[in-house]
C-alpha positions in Angstrom: 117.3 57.3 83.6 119.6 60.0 85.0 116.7 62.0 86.6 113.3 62.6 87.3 111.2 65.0 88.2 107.4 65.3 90.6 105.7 67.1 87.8 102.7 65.4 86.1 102.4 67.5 82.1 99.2 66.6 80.4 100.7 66.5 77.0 104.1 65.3 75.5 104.7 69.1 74.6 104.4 70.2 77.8 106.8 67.9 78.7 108.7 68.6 76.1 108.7 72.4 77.1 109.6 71.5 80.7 112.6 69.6 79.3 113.6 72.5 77.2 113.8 74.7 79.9 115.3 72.9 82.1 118.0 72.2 79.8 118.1 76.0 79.2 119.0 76.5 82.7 121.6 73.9 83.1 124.7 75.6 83.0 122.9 77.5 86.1 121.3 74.7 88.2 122.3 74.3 92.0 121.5 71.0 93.9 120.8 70.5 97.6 122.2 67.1 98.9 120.0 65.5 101.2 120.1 62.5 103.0 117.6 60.0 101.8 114.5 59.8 104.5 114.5 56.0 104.5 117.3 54.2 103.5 120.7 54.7 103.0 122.4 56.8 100.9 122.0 60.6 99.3 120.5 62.2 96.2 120.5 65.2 94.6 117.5 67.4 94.4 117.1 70.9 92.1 114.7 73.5 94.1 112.4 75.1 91.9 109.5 77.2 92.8 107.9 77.1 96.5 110.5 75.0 97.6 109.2 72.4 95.8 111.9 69.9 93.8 112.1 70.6 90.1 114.2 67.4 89.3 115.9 64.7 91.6 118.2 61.9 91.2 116.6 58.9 90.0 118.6 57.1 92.7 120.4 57.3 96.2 123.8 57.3 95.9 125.8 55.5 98.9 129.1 58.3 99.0 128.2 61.9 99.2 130.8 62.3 97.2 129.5 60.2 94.1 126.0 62.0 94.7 127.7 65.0 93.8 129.7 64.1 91.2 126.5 62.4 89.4 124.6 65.8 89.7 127.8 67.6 87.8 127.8 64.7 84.8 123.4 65.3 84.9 124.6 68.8 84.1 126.5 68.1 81.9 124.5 65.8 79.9 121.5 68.2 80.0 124.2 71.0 78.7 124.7 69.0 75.6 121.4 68.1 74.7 120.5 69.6 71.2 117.1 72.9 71.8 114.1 71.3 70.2 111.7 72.4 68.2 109.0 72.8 70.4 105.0 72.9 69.4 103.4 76.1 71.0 100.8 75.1 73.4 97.5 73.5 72.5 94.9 76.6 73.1 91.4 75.2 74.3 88.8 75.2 71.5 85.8 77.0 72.5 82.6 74.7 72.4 79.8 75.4 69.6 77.2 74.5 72.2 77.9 78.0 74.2 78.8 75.4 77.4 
């Protein structure tokens, strides 16, 4: 596990579609380095919307240096990862019982 990321998806295509767009936007991404809160060490962490992380490193690296150079190979992986073909999303059926 090279990452992970704070966002619960009901359904394996919403992950899936989470996935895909992030590895969409790879070639893009920017990382804060932060300083872990307890502990020692540094990770990586994406911003996405509201300030809120999108994807963090699954660890805390002990060099700043190797925290940095971990978030350029993450790119990189996530760069060479084949698009999927994605299922469109599941669309709520509406009930026969008029509730």
């Amino acid at each position: 596990m090279v990452a992970i990321t704070p966002a619960a998806f009901e359904t394996a295509g919403e992950a899936e579609r989470g996935f895909d767009g992030l590895r969409a936007a790879a070639p893009g991404l920017t990382a804060r380095i932060t300083h872990v809160r307890e502990g020692i060490g540094w990770i990586w962490v994406v911003p996405g919307s509201r300030a809120l992380p999108e994807v963090r490193s699954s660890r805390a690296y002990e060099r700043y240096a190797t925290c940095q150079n971990a978030f350029r190979r993450f790119v990189v992986l996530l760069s060479k990862q084949p698009p999927h073909e994605l299922p469109e999303p599941a669309v709520p059926l509406r009930r026969t019982d008029g509730r």
